[in-house]
N, C-alpha and C positions, 0 to 999 in steps of 0.2 A: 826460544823458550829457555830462562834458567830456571832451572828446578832446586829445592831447596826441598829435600826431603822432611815429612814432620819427624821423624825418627832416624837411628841406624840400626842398620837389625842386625845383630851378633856383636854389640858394639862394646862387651867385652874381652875380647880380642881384639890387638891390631889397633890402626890409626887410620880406619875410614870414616870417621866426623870431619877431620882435619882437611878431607880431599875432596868434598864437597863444597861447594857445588859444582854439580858437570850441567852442563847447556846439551841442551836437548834440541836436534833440528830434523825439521819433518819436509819429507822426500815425495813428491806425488809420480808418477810414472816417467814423465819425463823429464825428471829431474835426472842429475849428474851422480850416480851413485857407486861410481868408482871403488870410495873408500871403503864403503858398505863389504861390497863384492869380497872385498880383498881381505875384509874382518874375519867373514863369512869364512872363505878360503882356510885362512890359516888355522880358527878355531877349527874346523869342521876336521881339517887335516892332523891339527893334534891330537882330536878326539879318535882318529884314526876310522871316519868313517866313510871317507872319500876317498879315490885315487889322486895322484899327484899330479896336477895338469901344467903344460907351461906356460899359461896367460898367469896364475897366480889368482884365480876368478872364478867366485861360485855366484853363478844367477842364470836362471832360467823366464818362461813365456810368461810366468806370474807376474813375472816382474814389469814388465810394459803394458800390461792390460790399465785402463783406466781405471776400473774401482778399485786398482792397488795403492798402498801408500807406505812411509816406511818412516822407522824412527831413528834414528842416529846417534848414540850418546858419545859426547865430545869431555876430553877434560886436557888441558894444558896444549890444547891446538890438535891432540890426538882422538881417532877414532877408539873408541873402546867397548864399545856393544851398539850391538844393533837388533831390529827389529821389526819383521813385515806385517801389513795386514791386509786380510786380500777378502776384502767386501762383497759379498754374498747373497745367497739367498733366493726366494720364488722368482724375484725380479734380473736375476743375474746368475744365472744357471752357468754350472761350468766354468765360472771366475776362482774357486777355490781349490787348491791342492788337492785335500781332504776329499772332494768329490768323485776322486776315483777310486782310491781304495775303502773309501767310507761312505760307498752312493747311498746304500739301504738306508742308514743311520743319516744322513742327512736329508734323507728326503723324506723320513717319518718327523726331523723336527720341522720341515716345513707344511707338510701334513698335519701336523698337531697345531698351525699356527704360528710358526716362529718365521715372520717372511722375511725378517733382515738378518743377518747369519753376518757373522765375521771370522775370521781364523787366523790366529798368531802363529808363524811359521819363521824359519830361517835365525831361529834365535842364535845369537852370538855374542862373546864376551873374549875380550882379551886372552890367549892364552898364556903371555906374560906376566900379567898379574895374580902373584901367589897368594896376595893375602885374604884370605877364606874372607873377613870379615867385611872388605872391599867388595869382592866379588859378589858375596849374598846383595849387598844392598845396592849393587847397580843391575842385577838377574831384578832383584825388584821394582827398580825405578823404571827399569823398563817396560815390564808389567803391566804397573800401577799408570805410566801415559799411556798404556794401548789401552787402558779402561779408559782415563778418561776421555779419549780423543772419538772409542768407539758408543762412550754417552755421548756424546755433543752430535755424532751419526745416528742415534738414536736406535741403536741395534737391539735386538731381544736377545738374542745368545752368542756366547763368545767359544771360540773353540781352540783346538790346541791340541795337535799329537806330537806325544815328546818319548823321550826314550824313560823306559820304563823304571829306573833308576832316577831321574827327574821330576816322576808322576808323582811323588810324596811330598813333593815341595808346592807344587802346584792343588794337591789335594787342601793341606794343609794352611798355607799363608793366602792362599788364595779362595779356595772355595769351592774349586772345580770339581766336577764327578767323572768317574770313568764310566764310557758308552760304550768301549769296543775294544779287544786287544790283536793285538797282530803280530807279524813274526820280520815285518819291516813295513816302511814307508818309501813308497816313491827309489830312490836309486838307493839307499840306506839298508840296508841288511843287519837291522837290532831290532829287540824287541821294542814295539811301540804301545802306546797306550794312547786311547781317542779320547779325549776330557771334553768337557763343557759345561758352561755356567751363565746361568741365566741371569742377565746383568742387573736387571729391573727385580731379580727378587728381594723381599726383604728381607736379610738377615743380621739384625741386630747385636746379637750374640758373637757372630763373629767381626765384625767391623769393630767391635769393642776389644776385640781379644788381638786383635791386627790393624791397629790405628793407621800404620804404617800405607792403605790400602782407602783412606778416606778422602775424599775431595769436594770442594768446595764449586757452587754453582758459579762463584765467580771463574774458576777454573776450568769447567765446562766451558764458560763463556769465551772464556779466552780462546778454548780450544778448537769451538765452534768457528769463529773466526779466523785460527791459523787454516784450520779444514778446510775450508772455502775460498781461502784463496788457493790452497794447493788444491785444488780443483778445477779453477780458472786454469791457472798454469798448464796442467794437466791436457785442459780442453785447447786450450790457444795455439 
């Protein structure tokens, strides 16, 4: 998949029009996810919220389960963000991160209805690249394919616990609501914040206000198709 963002967001600052487009490659569980890992790692490590391991490798059980899937952003043959999604829901109990520390809260939205659940986790981005204006608009591109790849899945709600300092971004460019606060996630000792956003609703007002975040059914369509093979894959 090359992506061509409709916008750059912060694109008065800096020279991230210029370094577009990055190729976007989608990982089913058993795919080769090496590079991911090691993104994973060192972001996670500069962000100083990991210990130092000496494989250089951050992934866990989520990561091999079949409804898992993962997004890869590549620019100049390099890995530069990543991004997991770990498919959910009535019908796949216990597939999601989030489902330990946030059983109550996910099992009132499947209670309410919402039987396909997905959750964006393992977010990562270069920690070499300084320039804010780059960075925003590949934290977005990344995003912006977990939507569409989780329309083409046909998911009702998308979720997402990020560190609490993150949550305004996500509140804001994207849509998300806070369901739950915490005092960490999973092996992470930060404050966290449990989002979600209901993919299917309509809001207008804001898709107008963050163009950046719109997609075309041809693009679902595409997406649907990359989906399903990396599910084949997956199964074979």
């Amino acid at each position: 998949m090359i992506f061509h963002p409709p916008l750059v967001l912060d694109s008065n600052a800096g020279d991230a029009a210029k370094n577009f487009p990055i190729s976007l490659r989608i990982y089913s569980s058993t795919s080769d996810k090496t590079e991911l890992y090691r993104l994973r790692y060192r972001a996670f490590r500069a962000a100083g919220w990991i210990a130092e391991n000496e494989h250089g490798v951050l992934s866990d059980d989520y990561d091999v389960l079949p409804s898992t899937f993962a997004v890869g952003a590549f620019h100049a043959g390099q890995c530069i963000g990543s991004l997991r999604l770990a498919m959910g829901g009535a019908q796949a109990r216990g597939a999601m991160p989030c489902e330990i520390p946030f059983a109550s809260e996910v099992a009132e939205l499947v209670a309410a209805g919402s039987s396909r659940l997905v959750e964006f986790s393992r977010m990562a981005v270069e920690p070499a690249l300084t320039n804010n204006s780059f960075r925003t608009t590949l934290y977005a591109s990344l995003v912006r394919a977990g939507f569409i790849l989780t329309a083409a899945a046909d998911v009702d709600v998308v979720l997402v616990a990020v560190h609490r300092k993150f949550s305004p971004f996500y509140q804001a460019m994207c849509g998300f609501k806070v369901i739950a606060k915490s005092d960490g996630y999973g092996d992470i000792s930060e404050p966290t914040h449990f989002l979600g956003r209901a993919l299917g609703e309509l809001d207008a007002r804001r898709r107008q206000r963050n163009a950046f975040f719109t997609f075309s059914p041809e693009e679902i369509e595409r997406a649907r198709h990359t989906l399903g093979a990396a599910r084949v894959q997956a199964a074979a």
